[in-house]
C-alpha positions in Angstrom: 0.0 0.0 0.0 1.2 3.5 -0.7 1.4 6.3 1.6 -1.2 7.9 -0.4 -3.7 4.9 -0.3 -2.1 4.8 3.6 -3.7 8.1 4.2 -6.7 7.5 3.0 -7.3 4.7 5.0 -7.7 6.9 7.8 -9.7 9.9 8.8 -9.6 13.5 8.9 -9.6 13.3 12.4 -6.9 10.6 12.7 -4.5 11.9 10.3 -4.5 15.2 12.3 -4.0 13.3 15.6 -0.9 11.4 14.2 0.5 14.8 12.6 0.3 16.4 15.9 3.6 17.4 17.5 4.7 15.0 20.6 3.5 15.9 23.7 6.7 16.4 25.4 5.2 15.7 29.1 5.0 12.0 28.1 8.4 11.3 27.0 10.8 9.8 29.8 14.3 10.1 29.8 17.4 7.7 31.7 21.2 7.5 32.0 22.6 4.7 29.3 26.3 4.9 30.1 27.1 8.7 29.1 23.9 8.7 27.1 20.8 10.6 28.2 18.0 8.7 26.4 14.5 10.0 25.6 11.7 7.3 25.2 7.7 6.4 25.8 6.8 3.8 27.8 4.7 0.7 26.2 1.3 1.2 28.0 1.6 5.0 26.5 1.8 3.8 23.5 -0.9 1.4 23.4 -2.8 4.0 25.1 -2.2 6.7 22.1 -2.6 3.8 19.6 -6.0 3.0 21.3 -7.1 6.3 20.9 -5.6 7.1 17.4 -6.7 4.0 15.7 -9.6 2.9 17.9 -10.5 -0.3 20.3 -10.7 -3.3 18.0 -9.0 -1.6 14.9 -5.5 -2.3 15.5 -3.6 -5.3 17.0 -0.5 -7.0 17.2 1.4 -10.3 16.8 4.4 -11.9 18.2 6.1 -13.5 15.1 9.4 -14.3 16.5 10.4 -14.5 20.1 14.1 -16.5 20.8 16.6 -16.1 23.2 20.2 -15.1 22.2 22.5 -14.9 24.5 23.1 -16.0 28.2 26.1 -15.5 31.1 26.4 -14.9 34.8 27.2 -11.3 35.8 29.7 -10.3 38.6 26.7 -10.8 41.2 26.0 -14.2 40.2 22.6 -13.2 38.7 21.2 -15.0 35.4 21.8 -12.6 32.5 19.6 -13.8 29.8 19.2 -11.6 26.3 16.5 -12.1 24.0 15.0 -11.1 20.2 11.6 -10.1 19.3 9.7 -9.5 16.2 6.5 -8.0 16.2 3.8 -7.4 13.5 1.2 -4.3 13.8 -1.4 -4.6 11.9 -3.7 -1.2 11.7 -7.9 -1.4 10.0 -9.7 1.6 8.8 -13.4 1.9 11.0 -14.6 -0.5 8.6 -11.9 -3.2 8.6 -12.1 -2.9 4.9 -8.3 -1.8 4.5 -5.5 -2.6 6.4 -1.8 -1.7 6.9 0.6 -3.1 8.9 4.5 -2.8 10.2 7.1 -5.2 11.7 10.2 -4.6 13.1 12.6 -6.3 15.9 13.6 -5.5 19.1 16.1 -6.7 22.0 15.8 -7.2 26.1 17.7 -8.2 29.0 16.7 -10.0 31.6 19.0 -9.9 35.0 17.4 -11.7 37.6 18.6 -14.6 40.6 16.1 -16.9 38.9 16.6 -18.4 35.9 12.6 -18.4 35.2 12.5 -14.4 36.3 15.1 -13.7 34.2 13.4 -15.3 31.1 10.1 -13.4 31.7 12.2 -10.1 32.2 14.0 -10.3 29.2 11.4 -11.8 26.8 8.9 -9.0 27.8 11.3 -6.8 26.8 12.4 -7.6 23.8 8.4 -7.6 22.7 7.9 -4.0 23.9 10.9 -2.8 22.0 9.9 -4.6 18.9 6.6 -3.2 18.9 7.7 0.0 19.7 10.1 0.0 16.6 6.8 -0.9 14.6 4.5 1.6 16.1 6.9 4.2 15.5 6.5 4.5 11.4 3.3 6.0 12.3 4.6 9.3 13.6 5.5 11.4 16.3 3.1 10.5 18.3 4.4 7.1 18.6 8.2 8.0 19.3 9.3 9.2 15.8 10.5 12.2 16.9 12.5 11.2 19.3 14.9 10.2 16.9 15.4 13.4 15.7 18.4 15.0 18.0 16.9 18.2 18.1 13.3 17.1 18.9 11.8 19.3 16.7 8.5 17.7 16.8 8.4 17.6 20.5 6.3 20.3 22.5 8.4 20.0 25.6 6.5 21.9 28.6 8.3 25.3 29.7 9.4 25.1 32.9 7.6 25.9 35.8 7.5 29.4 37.1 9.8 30.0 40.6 8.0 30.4 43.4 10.5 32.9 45.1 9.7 35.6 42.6 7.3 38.2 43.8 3.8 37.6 42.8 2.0 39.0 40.1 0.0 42.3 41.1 -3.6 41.8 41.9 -5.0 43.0 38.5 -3.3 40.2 36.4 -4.5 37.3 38.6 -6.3 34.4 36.4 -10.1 34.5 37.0 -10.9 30.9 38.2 -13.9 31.2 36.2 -11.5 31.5 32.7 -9.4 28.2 33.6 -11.8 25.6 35.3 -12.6 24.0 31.9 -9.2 23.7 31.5 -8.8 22.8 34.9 -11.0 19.8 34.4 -8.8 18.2 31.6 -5.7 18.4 34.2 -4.0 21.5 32.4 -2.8 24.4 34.1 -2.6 28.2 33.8 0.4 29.7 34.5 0.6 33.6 34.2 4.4 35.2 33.2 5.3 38.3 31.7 1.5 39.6 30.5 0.5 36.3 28.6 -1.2 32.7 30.3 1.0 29.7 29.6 -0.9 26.2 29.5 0.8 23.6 30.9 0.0 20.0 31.1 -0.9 17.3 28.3 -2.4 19.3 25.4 -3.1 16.3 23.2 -6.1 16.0 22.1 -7.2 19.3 23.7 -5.9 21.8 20.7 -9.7 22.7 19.8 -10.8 23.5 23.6 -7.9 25.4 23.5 -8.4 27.9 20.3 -11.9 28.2 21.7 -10.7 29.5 25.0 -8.7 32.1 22.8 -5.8 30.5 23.1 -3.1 30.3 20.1 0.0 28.0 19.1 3.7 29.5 19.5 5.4 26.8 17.0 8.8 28.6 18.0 8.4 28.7 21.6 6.3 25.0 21.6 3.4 26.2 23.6 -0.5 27.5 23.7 -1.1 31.0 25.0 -2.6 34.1 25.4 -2.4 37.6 26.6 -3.8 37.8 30.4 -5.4 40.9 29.2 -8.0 39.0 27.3 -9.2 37.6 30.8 -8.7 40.4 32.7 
């Protein structure tokens, strides 16, 4: 299938989810060696591809799952390494058309036991193959992590500091203006004359521009001026 015929597989509404930026409040980070890695987790990413693709209309299978390596570390603990391959396969709402992606991944498994160490490791290796796979979809499945400069990432600004005086009485945020944005688990931060949401926006960009607020591409966030409010 083309990326055309790909497309048009999907909705409107679905092809605007998976062009979204990444929300940058979901990606987690950790030390490899000298290394500071950016990644999603695998429930996250079942949980987007449940709500991009829909309950029922995607699914995956495990089409090769052996173990590769084995050895005793310095603590006498089973090290046990093993390879995945895992299949996506991906239905329009009426399971009519189809798409799907494969790729491999790896895992380790360190454990005392050699059973726990080859549940560890083969677990693993399955969410890092089907992360590999759901990743082809987009940014919203990881692709942009890739990217070194993580231009498709909306990381969240950092939080204001609380030491600094506190904004005069006139520019405070009328609870009344942020509730409904209170109720989705965002917050309204208020810093030099403009309100700053912060919290997962995805999914939320249409609440958002009727609130009045507006997308900063260059800055990576949704605002407006706390005049508008006032």
């Amino acid at each position: 299938m083309s990326a055309q015929q790909e497309e048009s597989m999907f909705t409107d509404k679905q092809v605007q989810a998976l062009r979204y930026n990444l929300d940058g409040s979901r990606v987690k980070t950790r030390q490899q060696g000298n290394v500071n890695l950016s990644y999603l987790e695998g429930y996250d990413l079942i949980d987007t591809a449940n709500t991009v693709f829909g309950f029922g209309n995607w699914s995956y299978s495990i089409s090769t799952l052996e173990q590769v390596s084995e050895e005793i570390n310095e603590k006498n603990n089973k090290v046990i390494g093993y390879k995945a391959v895992v299949n996506v396969v991906v239905q329009d709402l009426h399971h009519s058309k189809h798409t799907s992606r494969e790729d491999c991944g790896f895992g380790t498994g360190i454990a005392k036991q050699y059973a726990d160490a080859h549940e560890s490791g083969a677990k693993e290796a399955v969410t890092d193959a089907l992360k590999r796979a759901l990743r082809t979809f987009g940014s919203q499945f990881g692709n942009a992590l890739y990217d070194k400069q993580q231009r498709n990432v909306d990381h969240v600004p950092p939080a204001q500091d609380t030491t600094s005086p506190s904004p005069p009485a006139n520019q405070s945020i009328p609870q009344a203006n942020t509730s409904s944005l209170h109720q989705l688990g965002l917050e309204v931060q208020e810093h030099n004359g403009e309100l700053i949401v912060l919290g997962s926006t995805y999914g939320k960009q249409e609440l958002l521009k009727k609130e009045g607020y507006r997308w900063d591409a260059q800055r990576k966030v949704w605002w407006q001026s706390s005049q508008k409010v006032a």
